[in-house]
N, C-alpha and C positions, 0 to 999 in steps of 0.2 A: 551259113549265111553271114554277111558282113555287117548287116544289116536286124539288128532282131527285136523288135516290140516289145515290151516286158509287160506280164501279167501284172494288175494291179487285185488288191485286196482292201474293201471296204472294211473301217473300223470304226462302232459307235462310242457316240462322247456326247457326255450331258452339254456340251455348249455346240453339238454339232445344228446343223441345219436339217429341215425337213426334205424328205429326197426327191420330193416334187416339187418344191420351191426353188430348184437347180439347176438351171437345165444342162447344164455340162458334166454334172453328175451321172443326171438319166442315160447320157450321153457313155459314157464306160459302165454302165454297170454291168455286169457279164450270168449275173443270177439273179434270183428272187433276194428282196429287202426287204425284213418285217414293216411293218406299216408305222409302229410305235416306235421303231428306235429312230433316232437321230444323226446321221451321218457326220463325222469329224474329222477324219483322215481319210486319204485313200495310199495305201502303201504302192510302189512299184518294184516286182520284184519278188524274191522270196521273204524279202521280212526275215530274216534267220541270220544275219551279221555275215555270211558267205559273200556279200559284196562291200569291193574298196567306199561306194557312196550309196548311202540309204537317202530316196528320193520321195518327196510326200505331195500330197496335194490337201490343203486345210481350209474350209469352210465353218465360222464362227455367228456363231444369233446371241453369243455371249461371253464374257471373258472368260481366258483359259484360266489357270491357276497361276499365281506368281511363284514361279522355280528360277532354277539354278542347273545347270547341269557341269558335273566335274571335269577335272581335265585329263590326258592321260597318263600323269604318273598316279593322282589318285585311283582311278578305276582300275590300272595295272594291280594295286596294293590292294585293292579288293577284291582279286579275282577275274577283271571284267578284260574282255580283250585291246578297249580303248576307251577314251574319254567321250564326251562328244561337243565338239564342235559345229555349230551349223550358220545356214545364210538363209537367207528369204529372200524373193521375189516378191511383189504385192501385184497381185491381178487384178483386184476389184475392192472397191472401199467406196461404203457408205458414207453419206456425208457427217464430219465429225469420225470418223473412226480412228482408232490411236493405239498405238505400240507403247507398251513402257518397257522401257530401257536403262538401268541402272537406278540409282538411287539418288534421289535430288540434293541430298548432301552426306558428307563423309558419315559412318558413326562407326560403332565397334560390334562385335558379334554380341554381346549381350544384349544390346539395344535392338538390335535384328532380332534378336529372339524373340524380348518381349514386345516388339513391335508388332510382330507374327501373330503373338496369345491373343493381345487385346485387341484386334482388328483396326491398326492402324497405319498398317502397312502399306496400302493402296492407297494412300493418303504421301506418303513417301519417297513412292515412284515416282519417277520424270517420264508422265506421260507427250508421246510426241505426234501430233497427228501424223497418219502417213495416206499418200494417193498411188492409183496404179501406177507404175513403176521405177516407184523406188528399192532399191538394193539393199538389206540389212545386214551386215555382217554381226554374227553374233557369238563372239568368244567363250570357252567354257569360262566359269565362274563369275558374268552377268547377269546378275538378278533380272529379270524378265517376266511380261506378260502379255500374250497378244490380246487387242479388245475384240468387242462385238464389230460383224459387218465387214467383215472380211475374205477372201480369199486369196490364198498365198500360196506358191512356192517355194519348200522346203528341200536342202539340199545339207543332208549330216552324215557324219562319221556312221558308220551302220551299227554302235549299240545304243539303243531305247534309252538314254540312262537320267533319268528325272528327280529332281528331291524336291518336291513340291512344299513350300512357306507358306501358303495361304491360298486358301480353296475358295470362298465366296459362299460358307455356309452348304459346303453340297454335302461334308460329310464324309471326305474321302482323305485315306491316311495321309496323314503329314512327315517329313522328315526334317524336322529341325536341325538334330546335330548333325545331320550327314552335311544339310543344304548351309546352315553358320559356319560349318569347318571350309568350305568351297569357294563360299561367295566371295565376292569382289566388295569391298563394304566401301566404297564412291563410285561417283556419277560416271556415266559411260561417255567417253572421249573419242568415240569414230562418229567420223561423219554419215549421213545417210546421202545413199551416189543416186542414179537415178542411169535406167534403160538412157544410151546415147543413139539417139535416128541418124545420125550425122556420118556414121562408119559402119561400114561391111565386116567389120571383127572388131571389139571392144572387150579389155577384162573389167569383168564388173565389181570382182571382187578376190581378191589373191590370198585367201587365209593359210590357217599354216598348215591342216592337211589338206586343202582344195583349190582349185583356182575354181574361179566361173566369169566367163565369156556369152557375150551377144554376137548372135551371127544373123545378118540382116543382109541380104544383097538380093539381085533379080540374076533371076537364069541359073544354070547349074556350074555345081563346081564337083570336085573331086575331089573326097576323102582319103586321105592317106594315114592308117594309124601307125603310130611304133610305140616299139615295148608290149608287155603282155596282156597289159590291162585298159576290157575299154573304155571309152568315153560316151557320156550317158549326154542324150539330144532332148528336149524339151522344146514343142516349139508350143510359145502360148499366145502366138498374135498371126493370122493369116493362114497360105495353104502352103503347105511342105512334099515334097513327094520324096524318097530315099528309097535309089533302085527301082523306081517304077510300081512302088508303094505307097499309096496315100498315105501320111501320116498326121492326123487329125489333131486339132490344138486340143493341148493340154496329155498329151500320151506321154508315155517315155519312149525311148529306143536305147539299149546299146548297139555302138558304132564300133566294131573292129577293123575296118579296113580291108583294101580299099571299097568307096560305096561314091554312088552318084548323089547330091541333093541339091534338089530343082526349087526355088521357092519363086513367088508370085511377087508382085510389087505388093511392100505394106508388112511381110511377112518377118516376125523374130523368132529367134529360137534361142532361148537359153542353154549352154554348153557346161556341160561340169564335169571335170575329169579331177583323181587324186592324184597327189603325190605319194609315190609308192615308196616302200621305205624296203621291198622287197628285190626290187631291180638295183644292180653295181656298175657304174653311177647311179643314184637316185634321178627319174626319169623326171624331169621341171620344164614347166613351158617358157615361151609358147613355143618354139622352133622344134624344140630336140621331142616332144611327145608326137606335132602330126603335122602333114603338110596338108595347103588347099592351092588345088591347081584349076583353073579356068577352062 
């Protein structure tokens, strides 16, 4: 098929949500969910690093941890197949809810260290309110933390790879020197973009292993993919049909081409495809990965 749905996997997390307080959750769960745990991730996919982009879906009742995650010549040096780089989507935001994003002024890795020990690291962050749909791009080695009252899409490099600075008292291991050797020790310098209603294809965010694109139009158009690897479709506002398949907000699909997709008035889908470092030329958008035809 050209067209294929990706199995999602439910993962609990002390700052997830309860799973009846969600209803878009209820909404993919595909098995039984103990009643005690707490819902925090939904993975798309196999979750096993086998795909170019690890795609998430994240519901927060509290902050995550303030981390770091490396880039990929560290993670090569350790072993690891890549670094990770990721973006957010913000679906839904309580009122006052806020991303921290770098550190609200320069200092040096000792100072991060002990700023981690004595809990006054959270105090340090450049917390930024954020509302549904703004666009985050988030480079390896910015110190980070997402708050409470959120849901988002997440769109990274496919290794897990986290060095968490400060946990919030839950008690769960820390990596200081991995996450001090990593970080970015000043304030974070990209702008936060924002979903555009305005265009039928928009890049929302072009980092160095990903692009990610808005595709918003009425009526169908025609998929055309090139190169080997697909393109992962997200739509998280309205009705989407692909091939004469409903696809429901908030799913994933990979897209290989060619496929029909039909959307209603109203309707976005967030598009994320990699740049492959496996194809000669290296395959780079927009033109040279896929066409859409009317």
């Amino acid at each position: 098929m050209s067209a294929v749905p990706l199995p999602c996997q439910f993962h609990a997390k002390p700052w997830g949500s309860e799973l009846a307080s969600v209803p878009w959750l209820t909404a993919l769960l595909e098995s039984d969910w103990p009643a005690d745990q707490k819902v925090g991730e939904v993975w798309f996919g196999t979750g096993d690093g086998g795909q170019e982009l690890l795609i998430k879906l994240l519901t927060t009742t509290e902050p995550l941890s303030i981390q770091v995650h490396p880039d990929d010549a560290y993670a090569r040096q350790q072993g690891w197949p890549c670094g990770k780089h990721e973006a957010w989507v913000v679906l839904d935001a309580q009122p006052g809810a806020c991303i921290g994003l770098g550190l609200r002024q320069p200092m040096s890795a000792q100072q991060l260290r002990d700023a981690a020990r004595d809990g006054r690291l959270p105090q340090l962050l450049h917390w930024q309110p954020v509302r549904p749909g703004d666009v985050i791009d988030v480079p390896p080695g910015t110190i980070h933390a997402i708050g409470a009252g959120l849901s988002l899409l997440e769109i990274q490099q496919p290794a897990d790879l986290t060095f968490r600075l400060f946990d919030f008292a839950r008690g769960r291991e820390l990596h200081l020197d991995e996450g001090c050797a990593v970080s970015h020790l000043q304030p974070y310098r990209r702008a936060i973009t924002r979903l555009d209603d305005s265009r039928e294809r928009v890049v929302l965010c072009d980092a160095g292993p990903f692009t990610l694109e808005a595709w918003q139009w009425v009526g169908p158009r025609t998929f055309e993919g090139r190169g080997s690897d697909p393109l992962c479709l997200v739509p998280v506002k309205g009705a989407c049909v692909i091939d004469g398949q409903a696809a429901p907000v908030r799913t994933a699909w990979h897209l290989h081409g060619p496929c029909r997709l039909e959307m209603a008035p109203g309707t976005v889908c967030v598009v994320a495809y990699a740049h492959s470092e496996r194809l000669s030329p290296p395959v780079r958008p927009p033109a040279e990965r896929f066409a859409l035809q009317a």
